[in-house]
C-alpha positions in Angstrom: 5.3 -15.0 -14.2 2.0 -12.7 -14.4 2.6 -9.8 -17.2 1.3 -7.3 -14.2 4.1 -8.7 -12.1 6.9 -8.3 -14.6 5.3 -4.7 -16.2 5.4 -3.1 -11.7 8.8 -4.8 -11.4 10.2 -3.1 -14.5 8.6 0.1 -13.6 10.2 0.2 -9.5 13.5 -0.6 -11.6 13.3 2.4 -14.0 12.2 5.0 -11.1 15.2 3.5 -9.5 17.8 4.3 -11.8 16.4 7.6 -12.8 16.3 8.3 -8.8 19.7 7.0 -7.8 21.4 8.0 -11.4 20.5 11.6 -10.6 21.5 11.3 -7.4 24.7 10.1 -8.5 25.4 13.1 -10.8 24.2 15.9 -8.2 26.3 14.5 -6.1 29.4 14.5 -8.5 28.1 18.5 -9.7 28.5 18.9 -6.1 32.4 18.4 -6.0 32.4 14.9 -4.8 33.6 12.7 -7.2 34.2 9.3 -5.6 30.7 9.7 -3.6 29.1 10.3 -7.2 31.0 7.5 -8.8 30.1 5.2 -5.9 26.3 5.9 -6.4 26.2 5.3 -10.3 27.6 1.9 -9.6 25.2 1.3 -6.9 22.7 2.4 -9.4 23.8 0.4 -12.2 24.4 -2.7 -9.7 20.4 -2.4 -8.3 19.2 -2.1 -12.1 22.0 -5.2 -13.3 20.5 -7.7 -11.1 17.2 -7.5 -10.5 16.7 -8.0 -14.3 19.5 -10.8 -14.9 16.9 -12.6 -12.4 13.7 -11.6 -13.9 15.3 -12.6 -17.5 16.6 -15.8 -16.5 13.0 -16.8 -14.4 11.1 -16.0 -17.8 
């Protein structure tokens, strides 16, 4: 894979989590616990992935 390709992908994967992680945790400061959980593992799930593939192509 091109170094550019693997450098953007990793960078749309951090502004992911940092988007959807504090998503998750306003949403839990905001009295909803299961809806804040729920995110946070959709974060963590988005992040997981994507890389296992881009580690396992490389």
């Amino acid at each position: 894979m091109n170094i550019v390709t693997i450098v953007l992908v990793i960078a749309i994967l951090c502004w992911n989590a940092i988007y959807t992680t504090s998503y998750g945790i306003w949403t839990i400061k905001d009295k909803n616990i299961k809806g804040g959980i729920a995110i946070l593992l959709l974060a963590f799930v988005s992040i997981s992935i994507p890389l296992f593939l881009l580690l396992k192509r490389m």
